[in-house]
N, CA and C atoms of all chains as a GROMACS GRO file, in nm:
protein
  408
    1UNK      N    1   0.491  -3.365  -0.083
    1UNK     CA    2   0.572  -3.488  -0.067
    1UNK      C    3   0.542  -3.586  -0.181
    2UNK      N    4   0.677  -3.650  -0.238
    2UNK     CA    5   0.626  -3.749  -0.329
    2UNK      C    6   0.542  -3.855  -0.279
    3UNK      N    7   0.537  -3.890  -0.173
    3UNK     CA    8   0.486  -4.044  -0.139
    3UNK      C    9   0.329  -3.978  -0.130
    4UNK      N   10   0.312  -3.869  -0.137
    4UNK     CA   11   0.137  -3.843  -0.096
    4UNK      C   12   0.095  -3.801  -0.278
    5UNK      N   13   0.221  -3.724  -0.384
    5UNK     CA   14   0.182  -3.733  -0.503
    5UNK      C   15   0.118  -3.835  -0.567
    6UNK      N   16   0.224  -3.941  -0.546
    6UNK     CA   17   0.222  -4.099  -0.599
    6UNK      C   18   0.086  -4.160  -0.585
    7UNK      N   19   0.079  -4.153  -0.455
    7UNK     CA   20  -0.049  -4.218  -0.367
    7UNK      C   21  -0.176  -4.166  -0.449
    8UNK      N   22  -0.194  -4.027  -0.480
    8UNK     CA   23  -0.328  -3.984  -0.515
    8UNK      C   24  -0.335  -3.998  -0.647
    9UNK      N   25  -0.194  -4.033  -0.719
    9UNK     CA   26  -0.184  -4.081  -0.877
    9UNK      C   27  -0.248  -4.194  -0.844
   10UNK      N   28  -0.217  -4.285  -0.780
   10UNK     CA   29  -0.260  -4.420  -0.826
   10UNK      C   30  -0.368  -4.475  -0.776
   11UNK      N   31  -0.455  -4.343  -0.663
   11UNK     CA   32  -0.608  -4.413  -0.651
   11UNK      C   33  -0.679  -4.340  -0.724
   12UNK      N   34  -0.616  -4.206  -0.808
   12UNK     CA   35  -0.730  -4.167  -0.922
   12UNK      C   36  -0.706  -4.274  -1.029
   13UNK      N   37  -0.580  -4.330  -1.070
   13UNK     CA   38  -0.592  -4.472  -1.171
   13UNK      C   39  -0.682  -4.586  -1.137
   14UNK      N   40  -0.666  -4.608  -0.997
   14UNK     CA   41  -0.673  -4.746  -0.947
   14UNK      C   42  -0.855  -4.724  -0.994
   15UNK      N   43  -0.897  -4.623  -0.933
   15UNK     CA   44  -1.065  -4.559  -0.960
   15UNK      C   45  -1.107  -4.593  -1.051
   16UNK      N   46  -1.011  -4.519  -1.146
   16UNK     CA   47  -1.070  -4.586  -1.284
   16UNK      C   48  -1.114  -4.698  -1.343
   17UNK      N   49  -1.029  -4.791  -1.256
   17UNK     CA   50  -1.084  -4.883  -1.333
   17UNK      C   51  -1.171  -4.969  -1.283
   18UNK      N   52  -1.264  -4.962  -1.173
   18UNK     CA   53  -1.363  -4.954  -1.143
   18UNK      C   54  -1.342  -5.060  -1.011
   19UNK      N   55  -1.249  -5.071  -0.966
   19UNK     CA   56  -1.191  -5.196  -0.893
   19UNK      C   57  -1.154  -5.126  -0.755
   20UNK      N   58  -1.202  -5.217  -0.666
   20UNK     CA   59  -1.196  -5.166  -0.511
   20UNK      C   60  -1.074  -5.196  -0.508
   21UNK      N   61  -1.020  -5.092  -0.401
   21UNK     CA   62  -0.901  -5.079  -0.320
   21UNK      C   63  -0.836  -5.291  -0.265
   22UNK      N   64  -0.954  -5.346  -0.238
   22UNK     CA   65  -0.923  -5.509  -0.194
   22UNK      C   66  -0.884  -5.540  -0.335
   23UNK      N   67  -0.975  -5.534  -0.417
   23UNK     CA   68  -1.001  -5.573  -0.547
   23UNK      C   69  -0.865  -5.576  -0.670
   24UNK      N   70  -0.787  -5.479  -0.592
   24UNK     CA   71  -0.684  -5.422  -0.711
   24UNK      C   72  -0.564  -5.522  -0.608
   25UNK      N   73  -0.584  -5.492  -0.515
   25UNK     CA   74  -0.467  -5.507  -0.453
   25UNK      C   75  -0.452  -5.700  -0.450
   26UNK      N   76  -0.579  -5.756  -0.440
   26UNK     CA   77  -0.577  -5.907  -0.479
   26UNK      C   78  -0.542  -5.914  -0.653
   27UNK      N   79  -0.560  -5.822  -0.702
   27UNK     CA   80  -0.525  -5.842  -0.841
   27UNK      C   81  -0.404  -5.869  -0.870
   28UNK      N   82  -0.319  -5.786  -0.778
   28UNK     CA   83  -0.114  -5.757  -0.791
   28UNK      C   84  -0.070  -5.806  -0.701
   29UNK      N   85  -0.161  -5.923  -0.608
   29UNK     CA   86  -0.105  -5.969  -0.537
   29UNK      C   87  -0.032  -5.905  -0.410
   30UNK      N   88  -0.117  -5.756  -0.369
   30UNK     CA   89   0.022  -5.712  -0.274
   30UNK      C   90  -0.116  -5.715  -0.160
   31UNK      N   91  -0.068  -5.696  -0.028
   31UNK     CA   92  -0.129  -5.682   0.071
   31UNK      C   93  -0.188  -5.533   0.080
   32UNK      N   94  -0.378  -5.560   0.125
   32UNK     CA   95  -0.453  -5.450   0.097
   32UNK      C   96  -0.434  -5.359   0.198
   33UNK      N   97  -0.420  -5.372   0.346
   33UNK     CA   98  -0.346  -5.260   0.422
   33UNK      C   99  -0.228  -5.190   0.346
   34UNK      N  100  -0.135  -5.294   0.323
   34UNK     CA  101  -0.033  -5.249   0.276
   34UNK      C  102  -0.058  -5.123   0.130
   35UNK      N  103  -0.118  -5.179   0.037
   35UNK     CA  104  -0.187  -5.080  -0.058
   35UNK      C  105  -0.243  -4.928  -0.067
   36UNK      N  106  -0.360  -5.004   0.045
   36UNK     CA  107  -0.406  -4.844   0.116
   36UNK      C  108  -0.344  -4.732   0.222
   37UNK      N  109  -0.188  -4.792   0.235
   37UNK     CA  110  -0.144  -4.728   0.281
   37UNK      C  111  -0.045  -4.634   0.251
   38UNK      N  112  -0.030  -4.722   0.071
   38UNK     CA  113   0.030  -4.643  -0.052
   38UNK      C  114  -0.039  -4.546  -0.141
   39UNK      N  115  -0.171  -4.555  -0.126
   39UNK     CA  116  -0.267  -4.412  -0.156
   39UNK      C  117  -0.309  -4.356  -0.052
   40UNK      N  118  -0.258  -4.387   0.047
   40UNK     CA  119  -0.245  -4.273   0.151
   40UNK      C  120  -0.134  -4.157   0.136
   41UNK      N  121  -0.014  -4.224   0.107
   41UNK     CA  122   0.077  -4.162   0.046
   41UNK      C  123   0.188  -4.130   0.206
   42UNK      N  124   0.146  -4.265   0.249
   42UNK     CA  125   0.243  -4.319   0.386
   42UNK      C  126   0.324  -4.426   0.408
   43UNK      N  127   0.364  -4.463   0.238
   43UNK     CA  128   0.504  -4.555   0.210
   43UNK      C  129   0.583  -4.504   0.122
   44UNK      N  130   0.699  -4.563   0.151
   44UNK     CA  131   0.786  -4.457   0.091
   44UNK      C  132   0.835  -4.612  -0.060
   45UNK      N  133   0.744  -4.611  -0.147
   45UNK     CA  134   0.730  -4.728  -0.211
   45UNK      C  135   0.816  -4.759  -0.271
   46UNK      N  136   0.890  -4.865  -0.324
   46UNK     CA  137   0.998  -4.921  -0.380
   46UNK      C  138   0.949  -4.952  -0.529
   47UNK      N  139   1.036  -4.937  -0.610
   47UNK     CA  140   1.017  -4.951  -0.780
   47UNK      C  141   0.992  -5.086  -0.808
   48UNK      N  142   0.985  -5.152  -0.749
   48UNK     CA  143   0.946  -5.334  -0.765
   48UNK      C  144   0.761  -5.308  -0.779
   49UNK      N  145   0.734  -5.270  -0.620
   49UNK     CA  146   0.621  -5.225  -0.604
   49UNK      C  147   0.536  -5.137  -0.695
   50UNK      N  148   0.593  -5.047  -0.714
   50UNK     CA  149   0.559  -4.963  -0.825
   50UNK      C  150   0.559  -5.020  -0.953
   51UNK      N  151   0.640  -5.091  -0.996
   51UNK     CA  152   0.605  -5.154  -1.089
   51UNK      C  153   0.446  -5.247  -1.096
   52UNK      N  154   0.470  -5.292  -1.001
   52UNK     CA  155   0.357  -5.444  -1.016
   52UNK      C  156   0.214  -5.325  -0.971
   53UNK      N  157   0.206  -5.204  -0.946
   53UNK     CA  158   0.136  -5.149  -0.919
   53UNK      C  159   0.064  -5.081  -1.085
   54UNK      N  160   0.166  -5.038  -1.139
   54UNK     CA  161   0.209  -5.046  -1.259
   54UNK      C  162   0.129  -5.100  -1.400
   55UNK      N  163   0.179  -5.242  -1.325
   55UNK     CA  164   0.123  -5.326  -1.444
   55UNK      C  165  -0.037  -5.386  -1.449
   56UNK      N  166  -0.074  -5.344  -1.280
   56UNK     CA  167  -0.190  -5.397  -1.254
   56UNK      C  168  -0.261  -5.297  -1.246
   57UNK      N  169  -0.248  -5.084  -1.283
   57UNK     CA  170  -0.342  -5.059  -1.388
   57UNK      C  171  -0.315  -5.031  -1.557
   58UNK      N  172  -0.204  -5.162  -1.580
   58UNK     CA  173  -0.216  -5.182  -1.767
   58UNK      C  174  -0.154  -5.028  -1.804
   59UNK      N  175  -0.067  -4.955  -1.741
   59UNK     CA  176  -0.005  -4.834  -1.793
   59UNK      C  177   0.173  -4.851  -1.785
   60UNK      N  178   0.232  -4.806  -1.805
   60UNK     CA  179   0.350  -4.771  -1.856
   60UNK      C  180   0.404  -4.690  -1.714
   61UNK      N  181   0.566  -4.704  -1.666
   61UNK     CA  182   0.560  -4.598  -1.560
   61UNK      C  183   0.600  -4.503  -1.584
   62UNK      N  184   0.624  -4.509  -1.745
   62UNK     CA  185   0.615  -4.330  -1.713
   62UNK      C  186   0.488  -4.230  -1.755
   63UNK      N  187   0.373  -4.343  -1.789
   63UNK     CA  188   0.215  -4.290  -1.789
   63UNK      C  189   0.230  -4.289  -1.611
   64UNK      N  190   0.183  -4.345  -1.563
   64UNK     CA  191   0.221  -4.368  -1.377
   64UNK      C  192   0.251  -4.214  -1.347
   65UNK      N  193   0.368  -4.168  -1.389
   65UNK     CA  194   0.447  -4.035  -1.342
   65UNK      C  195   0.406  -3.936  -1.401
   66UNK      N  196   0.305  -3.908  -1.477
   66UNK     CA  197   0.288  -3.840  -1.590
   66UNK      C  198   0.236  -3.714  -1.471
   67UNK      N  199   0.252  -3.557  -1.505
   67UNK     CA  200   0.202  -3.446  -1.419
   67UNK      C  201   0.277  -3.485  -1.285
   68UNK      N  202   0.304  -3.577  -1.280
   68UNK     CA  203   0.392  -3.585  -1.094
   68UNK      C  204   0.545  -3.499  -1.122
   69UNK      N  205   1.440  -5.751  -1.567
   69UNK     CA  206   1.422  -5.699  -1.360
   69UNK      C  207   1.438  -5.532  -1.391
   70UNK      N  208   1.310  -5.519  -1.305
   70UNK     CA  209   1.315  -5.353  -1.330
   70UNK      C  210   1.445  -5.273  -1.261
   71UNK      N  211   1.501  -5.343  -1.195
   71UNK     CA  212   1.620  -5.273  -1.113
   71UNK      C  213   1.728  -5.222  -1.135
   72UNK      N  214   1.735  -5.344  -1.275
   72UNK     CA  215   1.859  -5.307  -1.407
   72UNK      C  216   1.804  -5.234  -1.489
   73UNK      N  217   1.688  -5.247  -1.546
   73UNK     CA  218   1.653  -5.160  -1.618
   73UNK      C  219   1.654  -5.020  -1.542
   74UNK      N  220   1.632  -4.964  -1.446
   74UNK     CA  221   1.624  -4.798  -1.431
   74UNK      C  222   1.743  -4.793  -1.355
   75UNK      N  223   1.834  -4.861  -1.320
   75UNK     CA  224   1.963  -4.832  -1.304
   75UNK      C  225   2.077  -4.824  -1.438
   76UNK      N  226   2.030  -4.887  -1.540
   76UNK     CA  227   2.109  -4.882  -1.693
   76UNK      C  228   2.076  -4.683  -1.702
   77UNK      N  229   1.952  -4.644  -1.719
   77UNK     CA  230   1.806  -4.563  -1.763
   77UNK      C  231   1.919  -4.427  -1.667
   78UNK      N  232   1.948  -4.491  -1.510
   78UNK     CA  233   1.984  -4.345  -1.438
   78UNK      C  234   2.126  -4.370  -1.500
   79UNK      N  235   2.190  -4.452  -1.530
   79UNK     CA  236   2.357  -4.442  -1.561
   79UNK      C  237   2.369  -4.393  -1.700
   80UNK      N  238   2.312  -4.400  -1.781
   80UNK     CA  239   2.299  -4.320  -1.922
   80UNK      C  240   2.294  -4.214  -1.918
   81UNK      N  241   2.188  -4.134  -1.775
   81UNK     CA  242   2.156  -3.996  -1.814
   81UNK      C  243   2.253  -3.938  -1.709
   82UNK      N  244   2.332  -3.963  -1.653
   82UNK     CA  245   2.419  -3.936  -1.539
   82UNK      C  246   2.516  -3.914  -1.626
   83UNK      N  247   2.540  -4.016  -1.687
   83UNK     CA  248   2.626  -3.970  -1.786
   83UNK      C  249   2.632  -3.874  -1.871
   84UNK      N  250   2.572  -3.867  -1.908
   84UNK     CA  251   2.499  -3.746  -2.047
   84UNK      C  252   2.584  -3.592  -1.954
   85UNK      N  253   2.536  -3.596  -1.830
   85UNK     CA  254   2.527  -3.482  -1.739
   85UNK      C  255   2.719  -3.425  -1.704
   86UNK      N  256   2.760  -3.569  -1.745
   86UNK     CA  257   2.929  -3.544  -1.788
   86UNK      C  258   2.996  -3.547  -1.604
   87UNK      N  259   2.925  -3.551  -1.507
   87UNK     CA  260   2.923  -3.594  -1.375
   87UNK      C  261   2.975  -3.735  -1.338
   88UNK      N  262   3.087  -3.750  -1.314
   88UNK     CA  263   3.120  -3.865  -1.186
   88UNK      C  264   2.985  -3.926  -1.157
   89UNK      N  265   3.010  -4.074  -1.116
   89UNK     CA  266   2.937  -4.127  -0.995
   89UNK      C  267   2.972  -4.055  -0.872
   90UNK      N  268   3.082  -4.030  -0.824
   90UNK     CA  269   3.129  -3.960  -0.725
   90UNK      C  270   3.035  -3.823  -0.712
   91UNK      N  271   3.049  -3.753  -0.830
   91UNK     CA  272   3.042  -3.592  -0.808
   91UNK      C  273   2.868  -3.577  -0.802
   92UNK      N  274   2.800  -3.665  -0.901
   92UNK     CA  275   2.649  -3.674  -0.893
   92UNK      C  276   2.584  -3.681  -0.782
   93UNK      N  277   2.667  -3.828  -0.719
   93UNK     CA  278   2.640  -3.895  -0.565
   93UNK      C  279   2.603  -3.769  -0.477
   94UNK      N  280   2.750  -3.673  -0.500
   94UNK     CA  281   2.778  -3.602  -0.362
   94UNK      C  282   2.661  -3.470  -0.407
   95UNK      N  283   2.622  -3.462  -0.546
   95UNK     CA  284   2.524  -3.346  -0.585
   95UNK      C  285   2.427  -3.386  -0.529
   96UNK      N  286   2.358  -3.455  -0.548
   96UNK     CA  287   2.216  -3.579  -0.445
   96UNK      C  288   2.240  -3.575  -0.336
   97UNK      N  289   2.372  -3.546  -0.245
   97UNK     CA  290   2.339  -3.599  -0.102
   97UNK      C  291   2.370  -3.766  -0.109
   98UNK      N  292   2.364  -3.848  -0.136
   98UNK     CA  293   2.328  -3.970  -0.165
   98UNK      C  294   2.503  -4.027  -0.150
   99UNK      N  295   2.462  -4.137  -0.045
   99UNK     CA  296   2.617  -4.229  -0.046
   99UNK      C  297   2.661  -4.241  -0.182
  100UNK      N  298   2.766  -4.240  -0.220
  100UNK     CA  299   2.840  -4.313  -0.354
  100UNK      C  300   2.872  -4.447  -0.364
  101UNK      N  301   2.864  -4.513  -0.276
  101UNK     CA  302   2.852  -4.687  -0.287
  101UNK      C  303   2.687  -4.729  -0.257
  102UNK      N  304   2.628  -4.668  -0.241
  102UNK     CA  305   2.492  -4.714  -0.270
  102UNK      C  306   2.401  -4.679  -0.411
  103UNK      N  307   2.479  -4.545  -0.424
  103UNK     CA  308   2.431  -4.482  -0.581
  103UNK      C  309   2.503  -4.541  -0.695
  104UNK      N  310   2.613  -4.622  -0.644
  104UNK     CA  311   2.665  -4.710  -0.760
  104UNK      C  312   2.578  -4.832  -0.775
  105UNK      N  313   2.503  -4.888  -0.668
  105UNK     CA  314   2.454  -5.025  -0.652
  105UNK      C  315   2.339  -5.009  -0.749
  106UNK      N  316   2.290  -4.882  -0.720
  106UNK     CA  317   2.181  -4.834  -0.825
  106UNK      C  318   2.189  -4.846  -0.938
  107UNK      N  319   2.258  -4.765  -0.928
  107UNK     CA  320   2.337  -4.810  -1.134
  107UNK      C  321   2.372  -4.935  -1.139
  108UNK      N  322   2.415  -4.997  -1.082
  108UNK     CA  323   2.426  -5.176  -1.135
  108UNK      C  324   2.307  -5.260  -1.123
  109UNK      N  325   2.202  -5.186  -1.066
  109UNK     CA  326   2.047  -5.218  -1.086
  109UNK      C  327   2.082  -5.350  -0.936
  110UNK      N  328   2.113  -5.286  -0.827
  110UNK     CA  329   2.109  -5.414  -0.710
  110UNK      C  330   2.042  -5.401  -0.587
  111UNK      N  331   1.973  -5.207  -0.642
  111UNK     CA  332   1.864  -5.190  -0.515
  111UNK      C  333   1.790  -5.207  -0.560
  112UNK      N  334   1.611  -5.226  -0.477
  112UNK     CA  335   1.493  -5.226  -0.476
  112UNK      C  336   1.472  -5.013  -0.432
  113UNK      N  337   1.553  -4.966  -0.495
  113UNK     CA  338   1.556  -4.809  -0.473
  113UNK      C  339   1.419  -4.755  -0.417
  114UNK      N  340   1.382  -4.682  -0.386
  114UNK     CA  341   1.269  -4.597  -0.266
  114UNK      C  342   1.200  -4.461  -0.391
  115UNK      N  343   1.062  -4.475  -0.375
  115UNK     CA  344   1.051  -4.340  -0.479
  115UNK      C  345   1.120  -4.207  -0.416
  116UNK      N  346   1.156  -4.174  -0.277
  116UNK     CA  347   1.209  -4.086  -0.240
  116UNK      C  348   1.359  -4.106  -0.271
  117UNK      N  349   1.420  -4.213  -0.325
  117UNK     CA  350   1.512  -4.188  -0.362
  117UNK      C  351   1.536  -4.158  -0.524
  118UNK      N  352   1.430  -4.249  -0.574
  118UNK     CA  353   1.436  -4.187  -0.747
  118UNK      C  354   1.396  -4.017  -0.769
  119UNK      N  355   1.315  -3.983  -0.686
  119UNK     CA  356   1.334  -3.898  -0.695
  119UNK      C  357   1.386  -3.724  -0.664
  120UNK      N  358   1.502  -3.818  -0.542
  120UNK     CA  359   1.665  -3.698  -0.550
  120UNK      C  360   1.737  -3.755  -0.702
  121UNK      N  361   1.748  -3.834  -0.747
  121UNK     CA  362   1.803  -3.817  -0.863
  121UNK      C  363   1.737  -3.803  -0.952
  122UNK      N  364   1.620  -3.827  -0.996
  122UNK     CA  365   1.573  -3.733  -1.063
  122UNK      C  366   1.593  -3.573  -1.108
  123UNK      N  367   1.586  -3.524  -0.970
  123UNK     CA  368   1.584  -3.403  -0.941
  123UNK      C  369   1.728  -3.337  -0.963
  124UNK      N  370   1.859  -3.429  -0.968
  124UNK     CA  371   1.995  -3.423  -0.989
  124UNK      C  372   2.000  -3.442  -1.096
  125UNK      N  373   1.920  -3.501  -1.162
  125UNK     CA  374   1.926  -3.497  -1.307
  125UNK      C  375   1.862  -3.388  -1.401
  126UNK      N  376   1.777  -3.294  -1.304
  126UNK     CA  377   1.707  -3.254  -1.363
  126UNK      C  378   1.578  -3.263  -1.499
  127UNK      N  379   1.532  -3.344  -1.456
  127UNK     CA  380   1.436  -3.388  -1.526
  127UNK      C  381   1.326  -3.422  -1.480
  128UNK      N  382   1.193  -3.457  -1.454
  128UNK     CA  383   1.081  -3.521  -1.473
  128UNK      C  384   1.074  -3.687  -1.438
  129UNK      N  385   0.982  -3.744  -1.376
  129UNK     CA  386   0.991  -3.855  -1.316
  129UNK      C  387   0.947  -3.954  -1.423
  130UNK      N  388   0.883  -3.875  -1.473
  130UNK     CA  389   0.826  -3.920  -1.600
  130UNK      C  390   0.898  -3.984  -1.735
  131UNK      N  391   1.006  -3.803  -1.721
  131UNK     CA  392   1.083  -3.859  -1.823
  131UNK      C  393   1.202  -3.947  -1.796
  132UNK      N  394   1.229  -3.975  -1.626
  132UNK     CA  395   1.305  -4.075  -1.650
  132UNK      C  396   1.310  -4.232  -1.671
  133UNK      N  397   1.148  -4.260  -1.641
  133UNK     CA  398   1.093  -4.345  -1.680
  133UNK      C  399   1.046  -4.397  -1.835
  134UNK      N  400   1.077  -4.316  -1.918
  134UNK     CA  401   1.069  -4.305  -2.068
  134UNK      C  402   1.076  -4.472  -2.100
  135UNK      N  403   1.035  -4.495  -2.222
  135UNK     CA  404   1.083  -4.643  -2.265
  135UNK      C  405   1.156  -4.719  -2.138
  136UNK      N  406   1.088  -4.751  -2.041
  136UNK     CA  407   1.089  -4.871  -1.916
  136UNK      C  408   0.947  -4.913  -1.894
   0.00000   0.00000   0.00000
């Protein structure tokens, strides 16, 4: 399923950069349930979202999609 | 607004594909008055929906995200 691809893309990014799951998600401003429930890969996420998800780990979306 | 931007991004390559809005729509499954809204960049679109057209486009999520 894409929404569980996506999800494990963006907590091996989010990992990287050394920033807790609260941590990232106060960064982009989105709600941290809400977040962790997008590397769960149990929202079916909207390209707004994805974007600001995006920009808050400093990549490009189509680095984001890259192997997906 | 990213909405125009990957709705310009899917109407370029839809095009390319020499496909109707109509005939693409109905290749996707996908209403044709909502897959137009897309292309005029007026949804907040769903990754499960970028990527049935993607997949109608045949291409990579990646690459349809190219320069966005």
């Amino acid at each position: 399923m894409i929404t569980a691809k996506i999800g494990n893309r963006i907590r091996e990014l989010r990992t990287q950069t050394g920033l807790s799951q609260e941590k990232f998600a106060q960064k982009i401003g989105m709600d941290r349930t809400y977040f962790a429930s997008v590397e769960l890969g149990k929202r079916n996420i909207s390209i707004v979202n994805i974007e600001k998800i995006a920009n808050g780990l400093e990549i490009s979306l189509s680095e984001l999609f890259k192997d997906i």
